[in-house]
N, C-alpha and C positions, 0 to 999 in steps of 0.2 A: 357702576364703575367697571372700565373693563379691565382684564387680569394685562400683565406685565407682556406673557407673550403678543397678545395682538396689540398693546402697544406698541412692541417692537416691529412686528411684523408692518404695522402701518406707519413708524418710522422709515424701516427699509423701503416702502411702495411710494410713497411721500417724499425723499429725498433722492432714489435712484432709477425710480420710472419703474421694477420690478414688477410682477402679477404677486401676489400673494401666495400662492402655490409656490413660488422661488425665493421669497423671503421664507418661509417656514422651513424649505430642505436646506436653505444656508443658514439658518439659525438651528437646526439638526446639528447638520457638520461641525457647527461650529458650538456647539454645546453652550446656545438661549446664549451665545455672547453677540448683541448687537452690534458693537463697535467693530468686532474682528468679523460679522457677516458684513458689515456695509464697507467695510474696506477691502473683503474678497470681490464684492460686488463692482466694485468701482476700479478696482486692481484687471478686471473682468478674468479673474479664474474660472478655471471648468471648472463647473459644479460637476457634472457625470463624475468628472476625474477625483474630484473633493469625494465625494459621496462613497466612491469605491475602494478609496486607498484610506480612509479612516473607517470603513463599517466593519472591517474586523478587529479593529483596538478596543480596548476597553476605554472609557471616557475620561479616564484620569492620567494617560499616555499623553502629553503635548504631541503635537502636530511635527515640533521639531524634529523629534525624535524620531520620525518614521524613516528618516534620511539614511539610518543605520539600520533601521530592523532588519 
């Protein structure tokens, strides 16, 4: 049985064409939430940009909120 992340991960590669290496840093960013990685995916956000502007929050910070930090 495989565990939930590489389910997800092979959801995301499965539905948006992605490598797996880029499902894993958007299911990162986006804290193991598949639905909100395959919609940044499909949205085509910059990951680089994702990845830099959330890796100094703490994981319990929504994303909204960086608007103002």
């Amino acid at each position: 049985m495989a565990d939930s992340n590489s389910e997800s991960v092979q959801l995301l590669t499965g539905i948006s064409g992605c490598t797996d290496d880029e499902a894993r840093r958007w299911l990162k960013v986006k804290n193991n939430d598949a639905d909100a990685a395959l919609n940044a995916i499909l949205d085509n956000e910059d990951l680089s940009k994702a990845e830099v502007c959330c890796s100094d929050l703490p994981p319990c910070v929504p994303k909204t909120v960086t608007s103002w930090l």
